[in-house]
DSSP file (Angstrom, degrees, kcal/mol; ACC not computed):
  #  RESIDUE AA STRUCTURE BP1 BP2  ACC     N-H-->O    O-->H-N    N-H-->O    O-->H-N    TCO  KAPPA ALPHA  PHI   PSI    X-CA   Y-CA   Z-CA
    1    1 A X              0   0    0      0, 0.0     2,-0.2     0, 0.0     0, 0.0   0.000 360.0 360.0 360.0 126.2  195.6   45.6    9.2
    2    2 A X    >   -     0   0    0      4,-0.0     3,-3.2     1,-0.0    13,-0.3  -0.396 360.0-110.5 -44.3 131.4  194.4   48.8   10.9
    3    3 A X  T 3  S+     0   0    0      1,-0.2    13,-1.7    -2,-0.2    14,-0.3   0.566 118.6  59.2 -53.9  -9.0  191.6   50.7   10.1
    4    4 A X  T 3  S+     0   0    0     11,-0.1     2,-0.7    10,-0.1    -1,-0.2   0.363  74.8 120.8 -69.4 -14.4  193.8   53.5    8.8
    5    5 A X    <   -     0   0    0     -3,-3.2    10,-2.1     9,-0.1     3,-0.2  -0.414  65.7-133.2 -85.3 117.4  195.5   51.0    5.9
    6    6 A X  E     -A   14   0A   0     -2,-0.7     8,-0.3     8,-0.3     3,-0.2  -0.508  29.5-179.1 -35.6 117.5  194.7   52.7    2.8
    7    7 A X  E    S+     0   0A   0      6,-1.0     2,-0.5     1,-0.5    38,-0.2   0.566  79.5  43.9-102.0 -46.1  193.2   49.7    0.1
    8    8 A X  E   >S-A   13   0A   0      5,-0.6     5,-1.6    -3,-0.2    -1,-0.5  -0.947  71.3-171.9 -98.0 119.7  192.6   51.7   -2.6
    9    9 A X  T > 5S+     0   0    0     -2,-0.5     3,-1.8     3,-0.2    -1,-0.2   0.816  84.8  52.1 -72.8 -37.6  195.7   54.3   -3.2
   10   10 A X  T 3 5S+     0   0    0      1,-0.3     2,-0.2    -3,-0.2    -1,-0.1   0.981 120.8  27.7 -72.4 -44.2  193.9   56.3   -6.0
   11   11 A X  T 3 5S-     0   0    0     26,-0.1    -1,-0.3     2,-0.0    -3,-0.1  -0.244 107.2-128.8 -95.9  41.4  190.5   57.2   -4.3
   12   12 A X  T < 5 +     0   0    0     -3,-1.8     2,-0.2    -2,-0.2    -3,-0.2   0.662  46.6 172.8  13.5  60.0  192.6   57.0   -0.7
   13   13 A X  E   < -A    8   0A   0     -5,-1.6    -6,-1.0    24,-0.0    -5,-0.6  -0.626  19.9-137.0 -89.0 147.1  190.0   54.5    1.0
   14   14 A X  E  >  -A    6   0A   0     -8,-0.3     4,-1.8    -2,-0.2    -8,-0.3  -0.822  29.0-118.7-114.9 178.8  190.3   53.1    3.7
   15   15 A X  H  > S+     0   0    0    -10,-2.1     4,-4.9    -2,-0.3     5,-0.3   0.915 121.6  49.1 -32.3 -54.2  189.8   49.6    5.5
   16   16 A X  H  > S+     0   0    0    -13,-1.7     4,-3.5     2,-0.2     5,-0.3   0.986 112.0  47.1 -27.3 -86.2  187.1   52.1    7.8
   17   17 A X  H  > S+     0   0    0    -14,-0.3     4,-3.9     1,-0.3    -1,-0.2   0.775 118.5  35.5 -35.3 -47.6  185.6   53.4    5.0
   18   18 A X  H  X S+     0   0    0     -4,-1.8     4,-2.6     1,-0.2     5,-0.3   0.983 115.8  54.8 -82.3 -52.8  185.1   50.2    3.2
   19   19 A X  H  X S+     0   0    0     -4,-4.9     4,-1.7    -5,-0.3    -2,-0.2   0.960 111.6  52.3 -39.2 -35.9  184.3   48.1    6.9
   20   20 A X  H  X S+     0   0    0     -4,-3.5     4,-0.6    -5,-0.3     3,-0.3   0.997 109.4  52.5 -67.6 -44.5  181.4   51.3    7.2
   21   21 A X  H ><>S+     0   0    0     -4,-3.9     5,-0.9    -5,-0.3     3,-0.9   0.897 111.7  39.0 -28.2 -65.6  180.1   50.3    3.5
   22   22 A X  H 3<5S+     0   0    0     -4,-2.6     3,-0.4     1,-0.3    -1,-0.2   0.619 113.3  53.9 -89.7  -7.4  179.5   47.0    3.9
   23   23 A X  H 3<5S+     0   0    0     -4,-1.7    -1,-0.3    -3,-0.3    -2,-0.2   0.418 104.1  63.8 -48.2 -28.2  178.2   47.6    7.3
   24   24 A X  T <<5S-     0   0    0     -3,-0.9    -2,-0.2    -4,-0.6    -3,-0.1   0.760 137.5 -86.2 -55.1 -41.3  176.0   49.9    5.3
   25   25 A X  T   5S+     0   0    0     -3,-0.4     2,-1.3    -4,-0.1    -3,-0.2   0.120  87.6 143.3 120.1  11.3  174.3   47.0    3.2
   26   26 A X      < +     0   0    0     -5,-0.9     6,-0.2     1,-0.2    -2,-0.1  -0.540  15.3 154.0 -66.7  63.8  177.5   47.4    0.8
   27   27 A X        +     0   0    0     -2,-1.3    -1,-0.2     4,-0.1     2,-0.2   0.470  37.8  53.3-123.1  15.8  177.6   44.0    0.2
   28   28 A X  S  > S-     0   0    0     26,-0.0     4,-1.4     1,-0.0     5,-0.0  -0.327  83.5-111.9 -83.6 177.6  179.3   43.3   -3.3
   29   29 A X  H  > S+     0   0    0     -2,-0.2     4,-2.1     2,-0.1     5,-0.1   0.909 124.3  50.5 -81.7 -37.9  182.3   44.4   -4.5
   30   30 A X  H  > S+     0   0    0      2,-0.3     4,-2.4     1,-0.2     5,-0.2   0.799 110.4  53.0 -61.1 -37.4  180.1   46.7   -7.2
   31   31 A X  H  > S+     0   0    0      1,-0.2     4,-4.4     2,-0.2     5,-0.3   0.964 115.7  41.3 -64.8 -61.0  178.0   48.1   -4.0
   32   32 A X  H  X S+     0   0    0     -4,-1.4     4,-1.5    -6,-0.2     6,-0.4   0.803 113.9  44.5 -70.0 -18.7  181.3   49.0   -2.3
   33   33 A X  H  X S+     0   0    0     -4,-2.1     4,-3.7     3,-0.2    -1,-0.2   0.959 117.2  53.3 -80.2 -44.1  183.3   50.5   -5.3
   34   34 A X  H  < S+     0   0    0     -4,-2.4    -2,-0.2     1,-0.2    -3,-0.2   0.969 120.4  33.5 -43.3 -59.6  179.4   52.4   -5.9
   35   35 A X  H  < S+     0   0    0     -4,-4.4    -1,-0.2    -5,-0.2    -3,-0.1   0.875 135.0  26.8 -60.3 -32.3  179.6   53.7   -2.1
   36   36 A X  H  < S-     0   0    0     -4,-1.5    -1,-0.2    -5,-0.3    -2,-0.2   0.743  86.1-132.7-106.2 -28.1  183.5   54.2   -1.9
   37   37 A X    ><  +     0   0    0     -4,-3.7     3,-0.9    -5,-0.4     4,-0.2   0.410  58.1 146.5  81.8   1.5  184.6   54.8   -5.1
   38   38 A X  T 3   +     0   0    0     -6,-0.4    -1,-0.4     1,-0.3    -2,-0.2  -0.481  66.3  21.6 -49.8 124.8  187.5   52.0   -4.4
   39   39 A X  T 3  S+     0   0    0     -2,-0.1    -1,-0.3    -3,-0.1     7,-0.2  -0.031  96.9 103.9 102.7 -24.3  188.4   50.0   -7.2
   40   40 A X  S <  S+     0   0    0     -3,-0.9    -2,-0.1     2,-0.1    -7,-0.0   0.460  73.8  41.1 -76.3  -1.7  187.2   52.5   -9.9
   41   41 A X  S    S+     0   0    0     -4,-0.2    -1,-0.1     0, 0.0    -3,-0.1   0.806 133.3   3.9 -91.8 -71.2  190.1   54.2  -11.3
   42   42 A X  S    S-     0   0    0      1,-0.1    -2,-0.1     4,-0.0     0, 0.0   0.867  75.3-148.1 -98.0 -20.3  192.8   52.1  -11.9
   43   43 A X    >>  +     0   0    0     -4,-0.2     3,-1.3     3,-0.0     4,-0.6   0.268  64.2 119.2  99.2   5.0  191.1   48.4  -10.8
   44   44 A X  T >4 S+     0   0    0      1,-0.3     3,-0.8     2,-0.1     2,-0.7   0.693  87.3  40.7 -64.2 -82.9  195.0   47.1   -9.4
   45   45 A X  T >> S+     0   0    0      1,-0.3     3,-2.8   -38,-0.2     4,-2.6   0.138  84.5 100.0-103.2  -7.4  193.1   46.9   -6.2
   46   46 A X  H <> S+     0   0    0     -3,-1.3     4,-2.0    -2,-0.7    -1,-0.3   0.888  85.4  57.2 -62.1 -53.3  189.6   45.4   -7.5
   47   47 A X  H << S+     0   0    0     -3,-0.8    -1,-0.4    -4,-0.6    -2,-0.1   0.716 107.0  35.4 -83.6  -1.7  190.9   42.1   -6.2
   48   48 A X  H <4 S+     0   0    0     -3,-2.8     3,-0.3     2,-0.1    -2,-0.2   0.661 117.5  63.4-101.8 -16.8  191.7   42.3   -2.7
   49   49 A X  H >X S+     0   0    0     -4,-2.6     3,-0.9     1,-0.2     4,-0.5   0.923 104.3  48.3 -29.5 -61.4  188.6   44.7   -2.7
   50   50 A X  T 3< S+     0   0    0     -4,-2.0     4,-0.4     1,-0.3    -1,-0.2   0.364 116.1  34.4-102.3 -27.8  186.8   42.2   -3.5
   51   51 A X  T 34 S+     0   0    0     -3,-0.3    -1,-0.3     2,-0.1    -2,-0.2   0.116 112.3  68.7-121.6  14.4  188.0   39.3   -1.0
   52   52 A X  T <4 S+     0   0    0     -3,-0.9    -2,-0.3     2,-0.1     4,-0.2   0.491  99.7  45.4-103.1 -27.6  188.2   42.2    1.2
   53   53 A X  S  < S+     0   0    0     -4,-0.5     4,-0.3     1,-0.2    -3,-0.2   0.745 108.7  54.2 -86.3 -28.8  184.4   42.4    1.1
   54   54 A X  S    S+     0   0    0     -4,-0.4    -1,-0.2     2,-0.2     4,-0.2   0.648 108.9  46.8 -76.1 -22.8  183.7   38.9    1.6
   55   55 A X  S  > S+     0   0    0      1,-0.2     4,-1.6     2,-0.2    -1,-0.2   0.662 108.7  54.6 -92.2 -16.1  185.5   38.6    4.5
   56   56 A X  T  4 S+     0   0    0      1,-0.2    -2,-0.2    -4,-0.2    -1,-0.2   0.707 113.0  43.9 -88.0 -35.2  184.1   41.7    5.8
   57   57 A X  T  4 S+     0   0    0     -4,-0.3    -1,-0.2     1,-0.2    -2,-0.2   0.550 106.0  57.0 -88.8  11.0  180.5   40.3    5.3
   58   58 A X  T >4 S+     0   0    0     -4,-0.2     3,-1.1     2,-0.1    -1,-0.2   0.756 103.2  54.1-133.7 -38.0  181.2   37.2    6.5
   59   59 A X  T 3< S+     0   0    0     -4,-1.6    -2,-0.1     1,-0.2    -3,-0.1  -0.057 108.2  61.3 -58.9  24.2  182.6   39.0   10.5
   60   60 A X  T 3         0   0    0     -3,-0.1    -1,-0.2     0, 0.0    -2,-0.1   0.529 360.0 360.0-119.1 -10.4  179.3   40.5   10.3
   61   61 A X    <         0   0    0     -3,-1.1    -2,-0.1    -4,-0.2    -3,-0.1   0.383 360.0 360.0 -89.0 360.0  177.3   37.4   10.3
């Protein structure tokens, strides 16, 4: 996946966007939808967010 692939289609997030979050101190899924707005409209995406985030915190350690 590219830093360009879109994860959330409603709030058009991207992999960047959400990698900058949790790089931020974003380090829930609730921290990143707060920072990115990902996962708050329609939630279809709430679960790959969400193992999207762990996996992201977990190449930062």
């Amino acid at each position: 996946m590219d830093d360009d692939t879109i994860i959330c289609p409603c709030m058009g997030t991207t992999l960047q966007e959400i990698r900058e979050a949790v790089k931020g101190g974003a380090d829930t899924l609730e921290a990143v939808e707060a920072a990115t707005g990902a996962g708050t409209v329609c939630g279809a995406c709430a679960d790959e967010l969400a193992a999207l985030v762990e996996k992201l915190k977990n190449e930062l350690q």
